[in-house]
C-alpha positions in Angstrom: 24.8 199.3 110.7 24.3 196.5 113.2 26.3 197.3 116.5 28.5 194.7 118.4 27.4 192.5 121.3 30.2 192.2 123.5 30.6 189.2 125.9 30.6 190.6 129.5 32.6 189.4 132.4 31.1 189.4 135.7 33.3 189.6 139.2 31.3 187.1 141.8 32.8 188.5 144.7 31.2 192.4 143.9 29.3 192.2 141.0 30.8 194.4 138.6 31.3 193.7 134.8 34.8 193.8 132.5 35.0 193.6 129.2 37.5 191.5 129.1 38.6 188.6 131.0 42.3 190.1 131.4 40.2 193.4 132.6 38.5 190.4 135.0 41.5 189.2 136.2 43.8 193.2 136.7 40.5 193.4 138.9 40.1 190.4 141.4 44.3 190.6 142.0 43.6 194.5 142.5 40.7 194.0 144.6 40.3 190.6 145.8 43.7 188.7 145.7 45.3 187.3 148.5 41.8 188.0 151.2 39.4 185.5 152.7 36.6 186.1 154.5 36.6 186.0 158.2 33.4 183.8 159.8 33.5 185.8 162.8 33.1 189.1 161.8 32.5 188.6 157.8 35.0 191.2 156.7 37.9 190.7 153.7 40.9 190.1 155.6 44.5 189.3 154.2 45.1 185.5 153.9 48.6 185.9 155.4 47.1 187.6 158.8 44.7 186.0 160.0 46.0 185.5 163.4 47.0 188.3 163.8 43.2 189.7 163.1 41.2 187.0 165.0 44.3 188.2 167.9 43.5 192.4 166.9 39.8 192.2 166.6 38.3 189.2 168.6 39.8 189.3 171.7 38.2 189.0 175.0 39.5 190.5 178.4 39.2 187.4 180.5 36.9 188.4 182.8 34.6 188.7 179.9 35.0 185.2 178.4 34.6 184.3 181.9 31.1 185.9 182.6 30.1 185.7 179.1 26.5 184.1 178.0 26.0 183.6 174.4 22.9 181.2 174.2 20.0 183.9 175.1 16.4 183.7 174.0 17.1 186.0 171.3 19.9 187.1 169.1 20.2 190.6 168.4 21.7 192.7 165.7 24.3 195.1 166.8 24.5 197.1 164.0 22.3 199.8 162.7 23.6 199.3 158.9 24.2 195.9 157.0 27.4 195.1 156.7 26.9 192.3 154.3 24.1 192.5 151.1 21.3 189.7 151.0 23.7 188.2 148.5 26.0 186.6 150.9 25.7 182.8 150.5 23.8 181.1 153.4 26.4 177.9 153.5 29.7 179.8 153.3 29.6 183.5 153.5 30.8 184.3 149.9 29.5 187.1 148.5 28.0 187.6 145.1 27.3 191.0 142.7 23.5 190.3 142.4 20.9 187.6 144.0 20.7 185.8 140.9 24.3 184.8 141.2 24.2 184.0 144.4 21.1 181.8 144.2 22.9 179.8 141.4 25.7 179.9 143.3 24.1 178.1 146.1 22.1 175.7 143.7 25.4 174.8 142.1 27.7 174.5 145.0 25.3 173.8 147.9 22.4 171.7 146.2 20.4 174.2 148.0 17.4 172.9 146.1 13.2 173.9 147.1 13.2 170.3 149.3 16.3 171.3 151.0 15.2 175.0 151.8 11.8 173.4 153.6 14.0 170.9 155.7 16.6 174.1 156.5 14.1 176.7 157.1 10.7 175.4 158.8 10.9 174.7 162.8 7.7 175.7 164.5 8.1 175.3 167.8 5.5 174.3 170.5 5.2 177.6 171.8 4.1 178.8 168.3 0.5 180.3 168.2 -0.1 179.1 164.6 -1.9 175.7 166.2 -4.6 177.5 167.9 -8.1 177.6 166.5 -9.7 181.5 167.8 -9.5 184.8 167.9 -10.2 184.6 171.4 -7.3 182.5 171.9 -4.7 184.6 170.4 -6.0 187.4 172.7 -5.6 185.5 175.7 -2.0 184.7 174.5 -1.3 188.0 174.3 -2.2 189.6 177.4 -0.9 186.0 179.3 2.3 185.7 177.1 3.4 188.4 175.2 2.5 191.4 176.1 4.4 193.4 179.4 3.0 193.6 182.9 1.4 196.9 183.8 0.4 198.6 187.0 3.5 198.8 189.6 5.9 196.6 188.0 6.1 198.3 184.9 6.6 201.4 186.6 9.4 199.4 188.9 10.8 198.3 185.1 11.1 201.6 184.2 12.9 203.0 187.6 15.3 199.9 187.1 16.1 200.3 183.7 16.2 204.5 184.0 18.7 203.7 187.1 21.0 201.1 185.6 21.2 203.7 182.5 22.3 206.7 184.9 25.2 204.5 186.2 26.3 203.0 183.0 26.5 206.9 181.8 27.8 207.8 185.1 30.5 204.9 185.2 31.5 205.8 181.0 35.0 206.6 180.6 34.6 209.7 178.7 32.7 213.0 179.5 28.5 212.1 178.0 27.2 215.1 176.4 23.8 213.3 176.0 22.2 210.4 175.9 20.3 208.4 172.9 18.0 205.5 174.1 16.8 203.6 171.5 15.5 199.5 171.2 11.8 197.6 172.1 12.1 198.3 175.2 12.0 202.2 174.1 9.3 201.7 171.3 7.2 199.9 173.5 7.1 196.9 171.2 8.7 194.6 173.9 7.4 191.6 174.9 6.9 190.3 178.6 10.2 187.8 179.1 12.7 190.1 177.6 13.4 193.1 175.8 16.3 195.2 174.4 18.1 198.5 175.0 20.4 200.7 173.0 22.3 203.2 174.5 24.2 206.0 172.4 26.3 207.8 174.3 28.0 210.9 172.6 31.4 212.4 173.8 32.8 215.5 173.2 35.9 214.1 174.0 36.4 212.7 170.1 37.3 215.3 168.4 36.6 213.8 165.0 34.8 210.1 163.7 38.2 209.3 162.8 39.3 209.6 166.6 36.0 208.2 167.4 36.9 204.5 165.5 40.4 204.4 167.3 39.5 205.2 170.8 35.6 203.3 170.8 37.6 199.8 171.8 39.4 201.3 174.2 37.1 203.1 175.8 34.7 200.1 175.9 37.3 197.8 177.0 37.8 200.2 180.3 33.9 200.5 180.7 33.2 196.9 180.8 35.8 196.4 183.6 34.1 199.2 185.7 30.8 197.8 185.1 31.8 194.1 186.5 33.6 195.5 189.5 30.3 197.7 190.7 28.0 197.1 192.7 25.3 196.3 189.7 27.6 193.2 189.3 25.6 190.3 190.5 23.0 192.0 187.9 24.6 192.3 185.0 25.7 189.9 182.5 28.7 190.4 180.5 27.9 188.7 177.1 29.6 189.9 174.1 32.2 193.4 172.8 32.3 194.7 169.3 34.1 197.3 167.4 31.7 199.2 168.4 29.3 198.0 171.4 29.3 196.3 174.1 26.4 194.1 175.7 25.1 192.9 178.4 22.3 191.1 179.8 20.2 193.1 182.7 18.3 191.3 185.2 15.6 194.0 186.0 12.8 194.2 188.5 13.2 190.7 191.1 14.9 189.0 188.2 11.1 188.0 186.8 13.0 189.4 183.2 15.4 191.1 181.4 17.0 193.7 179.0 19.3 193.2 176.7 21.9 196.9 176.6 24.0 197.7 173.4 26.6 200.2 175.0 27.6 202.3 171.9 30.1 205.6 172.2 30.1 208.2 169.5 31.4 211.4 168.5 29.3 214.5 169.6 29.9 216.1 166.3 26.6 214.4 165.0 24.5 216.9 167.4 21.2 215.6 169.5 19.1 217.3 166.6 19.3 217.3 162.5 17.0 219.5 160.7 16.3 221.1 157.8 19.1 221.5 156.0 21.6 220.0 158.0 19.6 216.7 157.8 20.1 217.0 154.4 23.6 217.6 154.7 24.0 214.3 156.7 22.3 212.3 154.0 24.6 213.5 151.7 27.3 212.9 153.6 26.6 209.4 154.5 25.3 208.4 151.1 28.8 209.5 150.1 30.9 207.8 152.8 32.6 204.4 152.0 33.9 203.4 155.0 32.0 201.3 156.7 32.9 202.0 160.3 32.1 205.6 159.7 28.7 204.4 158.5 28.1 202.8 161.6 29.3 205.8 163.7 26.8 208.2 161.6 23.9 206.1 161.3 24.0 206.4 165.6 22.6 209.8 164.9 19.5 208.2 163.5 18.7 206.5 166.0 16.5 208.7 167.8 14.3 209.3 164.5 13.9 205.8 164.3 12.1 205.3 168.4 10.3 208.4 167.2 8.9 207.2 164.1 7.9 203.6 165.2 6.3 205.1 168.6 4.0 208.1 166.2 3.1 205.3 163.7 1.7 202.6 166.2 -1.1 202.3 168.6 -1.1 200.0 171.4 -3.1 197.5 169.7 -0.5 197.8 167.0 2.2 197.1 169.4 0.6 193.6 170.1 0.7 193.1 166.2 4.0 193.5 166.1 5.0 191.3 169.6 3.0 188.4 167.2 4.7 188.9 164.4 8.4 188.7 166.3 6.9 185.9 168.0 5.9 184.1 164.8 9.7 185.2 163.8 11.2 183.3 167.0 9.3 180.4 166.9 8.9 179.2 163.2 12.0 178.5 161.7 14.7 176.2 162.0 17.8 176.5 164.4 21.1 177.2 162.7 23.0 174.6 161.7 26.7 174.4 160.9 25.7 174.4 157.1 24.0 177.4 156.8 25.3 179.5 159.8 25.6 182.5 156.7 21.8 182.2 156.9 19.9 185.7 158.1 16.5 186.1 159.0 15.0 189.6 158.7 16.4 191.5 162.0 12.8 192.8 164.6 13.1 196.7 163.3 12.2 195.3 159.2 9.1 193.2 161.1 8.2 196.3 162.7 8.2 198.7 159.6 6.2 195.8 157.5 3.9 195.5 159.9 3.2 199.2 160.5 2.9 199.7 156.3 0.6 196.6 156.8 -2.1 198.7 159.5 -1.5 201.3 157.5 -2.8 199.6 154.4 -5.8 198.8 156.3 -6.5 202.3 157.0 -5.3 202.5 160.8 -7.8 201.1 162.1 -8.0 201.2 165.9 -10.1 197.6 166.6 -8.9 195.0 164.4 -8.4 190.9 164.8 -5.5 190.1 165.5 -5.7 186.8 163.4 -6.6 188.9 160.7 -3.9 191.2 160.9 -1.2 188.7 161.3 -3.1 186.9 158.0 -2.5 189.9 156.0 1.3 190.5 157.0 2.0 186.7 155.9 0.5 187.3 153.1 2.4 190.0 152.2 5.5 188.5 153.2 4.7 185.3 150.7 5.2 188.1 147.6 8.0 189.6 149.6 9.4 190.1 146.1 7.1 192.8 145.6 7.7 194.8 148.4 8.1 198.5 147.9 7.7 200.7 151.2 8.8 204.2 151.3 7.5 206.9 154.4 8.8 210.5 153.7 8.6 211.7 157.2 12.6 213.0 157.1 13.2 213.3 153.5 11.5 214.9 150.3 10.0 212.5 147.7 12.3 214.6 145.4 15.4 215.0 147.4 18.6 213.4 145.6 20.0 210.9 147.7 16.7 209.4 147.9 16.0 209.1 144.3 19.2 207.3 143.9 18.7 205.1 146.6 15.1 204.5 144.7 16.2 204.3 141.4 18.9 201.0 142.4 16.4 199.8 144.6 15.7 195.9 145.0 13.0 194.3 145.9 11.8 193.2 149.0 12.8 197.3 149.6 11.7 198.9 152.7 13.5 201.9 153.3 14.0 202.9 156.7 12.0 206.0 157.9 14.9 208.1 159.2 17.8 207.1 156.8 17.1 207.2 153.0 20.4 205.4 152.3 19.6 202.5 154.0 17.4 199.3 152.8 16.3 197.6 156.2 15.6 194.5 154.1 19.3 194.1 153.2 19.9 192.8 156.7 18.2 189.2 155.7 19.8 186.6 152.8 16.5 184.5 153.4 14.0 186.0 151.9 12.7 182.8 150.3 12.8 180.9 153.5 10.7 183.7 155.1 7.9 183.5 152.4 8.6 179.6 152.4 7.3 179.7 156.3 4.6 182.2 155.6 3.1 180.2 153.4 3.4 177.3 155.2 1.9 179.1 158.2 -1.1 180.2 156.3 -2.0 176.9 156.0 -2.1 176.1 159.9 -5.3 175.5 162.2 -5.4 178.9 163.3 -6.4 180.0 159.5 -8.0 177.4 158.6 -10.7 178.6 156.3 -10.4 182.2 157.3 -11.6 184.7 154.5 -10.2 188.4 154.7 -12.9 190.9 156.3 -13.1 194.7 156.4 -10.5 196.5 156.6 -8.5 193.8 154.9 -9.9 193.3 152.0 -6.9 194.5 150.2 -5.1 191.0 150.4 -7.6 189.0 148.3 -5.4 190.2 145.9 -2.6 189.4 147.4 
């Protein structure tokens, strides 16, 4: 007996699919009904409140908007999680159940056709080492441009930035049980002009994640007034306050650069060390948590395991692989625009791990050429739709969360080393545009008839 194909209805906004359009409809006036999305902070809010939200969740003391500086260098990503999928429209922020709906979305609303993608998302900038013609020269740009000063003013970095840590900790509202550092500038993959900090700083004082989300604004609300009435004042830059963080812009060692600080609090209940099988544990929990707040709050935790990872995985000459490739990053694509302000390029930690898997491929090696290994990571990022990288450093090829996570993977899928729940590549909507640039790059002076050499050989077949 022949068995009955029956029609599907798909919801755009989350992807799932009724069998009926009346099941279509029960769902988007349960689910969806009555919210818009808010283009500050992209979450589902209730159509009748929004000034009450932008009033609840927006607000700036004063003294903040005041001494606030929004147009930095570089733009950093806050969170440690995504908040939003890769398929979040790039022109207005809606967001669709798979890529493929978003894409036609975007075709069919936008005209977000292949001639209007190359106009949107190629903008090399003169800076860009693309246009030089050696190897030689992309050394010289490293150890001239990118990479930090040694000798005594690192060392007077490093007393500055260790100092200005001890008195944010010291001036925190809360008694710190310990501290979590965390960013480039802790990976040692910063670069010269300016590099950025994360600081976790746990509190007994919550005495649950729950008490955690409702005292955090507070908390940081009180902290940034300390920090503009001290005596680091003149130093410190007040630029933007979260849910969750707060940041500020560090003039360090005779104001020749800078460090960007993420000021996070969290609950002490996700202890300095997980192992074994309470790491476990806190997969499991976080797999199953739906909140996204509390996601945020746990994921904190991880950070740690994250600077460890990156740091055991990289040599120095690695490091300066990975300074080109953020560089390349910065200085490629096309400002923002007010059309596609939804647009998001992959944040530095995903450029990091593809860059690592990318040295790895090549077998480590410890002298390589640098235009060689930058070759092979925009190769790999022009088939970005084939990107599959797992490390199983902190979890078990055959432990359960990670085989779900594996088995409702898509691709490009790199999986962050310390958190099995958690797709780094999620963080970007742009994947096209990214391999759009990189193959565009490819074709620039400073490749110009290059042919792949040991130990790259791998990506003639890329």
């Amino acid at each position: 007996m022949w068995g009955l194909k029956h029609k599907s209805y798909n919801c755009e906004k989350c992807g799932k699919d009724f069998i009926s359009c009346a099941a279509l409809r029960y769902h988007a006036q349960a689910k969806h009904l009555g919210r818009i999305l808010c283009e500050t902070c992209s979450k589902y809010i209730f159509q009748k409140s929004p000034a009450h939200h932008e009033e609840a969740d927006h607000e700036m003391t004063p003294t903040n908007r005041q001494r606030s500086c929004w147009n930095m260098t570089l733009k950093r990503e806050t969170r440690f999680v995504a908040m939003q999928t890769s398929t979040t429209c790039r022109m207005c922020s809606r967001q669709f159940g798979t890529v493929h709906a978003r894409e036609h979305h975007e075709k069919q609303e936008h005209h977000f056709t292949a001639s209007k993608r190359a106009q949107m998302s190629i903008g090399f900038k003169p800076e860009n080492f693309l246009e030089y013609k050696t190897a030689m020269e992309i050394t010289k740009f490293v150890e001239a441009k990118l990479r930090p000063i040694s000798g005594l003013v690192r060392i007077a970095c490093a007393s500055e930035v260790e100092g200005i840590i001890a008195f944010i900790k010291e001036q925190f509202p809360l008694p710190v049980t310990y501290v979590t550092k965390g960013g480039s500038y802790m990976k040692g993959t910063d670069i010269q002009e300016w590099s950025d900090v994360d600081i976790v700083l746990f509190s007994n004082a919550f005495e649950s994640l729950e008490d955690c989300q409702r005292k955090t604004p507070g908390v940081l609300e009180e902290l940034g007034r300390r920090l503009i009435k001290s005596s680091w004042t003149n130093r410190l830059i007040m630029q933007k306050k979260t849910q969750f963080s707060l940041r500020c812009f560090f003039k360090c060692y005779k104001d020749c650069h800078g460090h960007s600080f993420d000021i996070m609090p969290c609950s002490d209940m996700l202890r300095p060390t997980l192992s074994g099988g309470l790491k476990e544990s806190f997969y499991r929990k976080l797999y199953l948590c739906s909140d996204n707040d509390k996601i945020q709050l746990y994921t904190m935790a991880l950070l740690k395991y994250q600077v460890e990872f990156v740091k055991a995985s990289t040599t120095e000459r690695v490091k300066d692989l990975i300074r080109l490739m953020k560089h390349w990053l910065k200085t490629s694509f096309a400002e923002l625009t007010e059309e596609n302000k939804f647009r998001r390029l992959p944040s530095s930690y995903t450029v990091e791990l593809i860059t690592i898997y990318v040295w790895e491929l090549a077998g480590k090696p410890i002298f390589f050429s640098f235009v060689q290994g930058v070759r092979a990571v925009l190769k790999l990022l022009v088939q970005y739709q084939e990107i599959c990288i797992i490390w199983h450093k902190h979890y078990r090829p055959n432990f359960t969360i990670f085989q779900k996570v594996f088995l409702k993977q898509t691709r490009p899928f790199v999986l962050d080393p310390a958190n099995p729940t958690f797709n780094v590549c999620e963080n970007s909507n742009a994947w096209d545009e990214v391999a759009h640039v990189a193959r565009r790059s490819l074709l620039k002076p400073l490749f110009n008839g290059l042919q792949a050499k040991e130990p790259w050989l791998f990506t003639r077949d890329w």
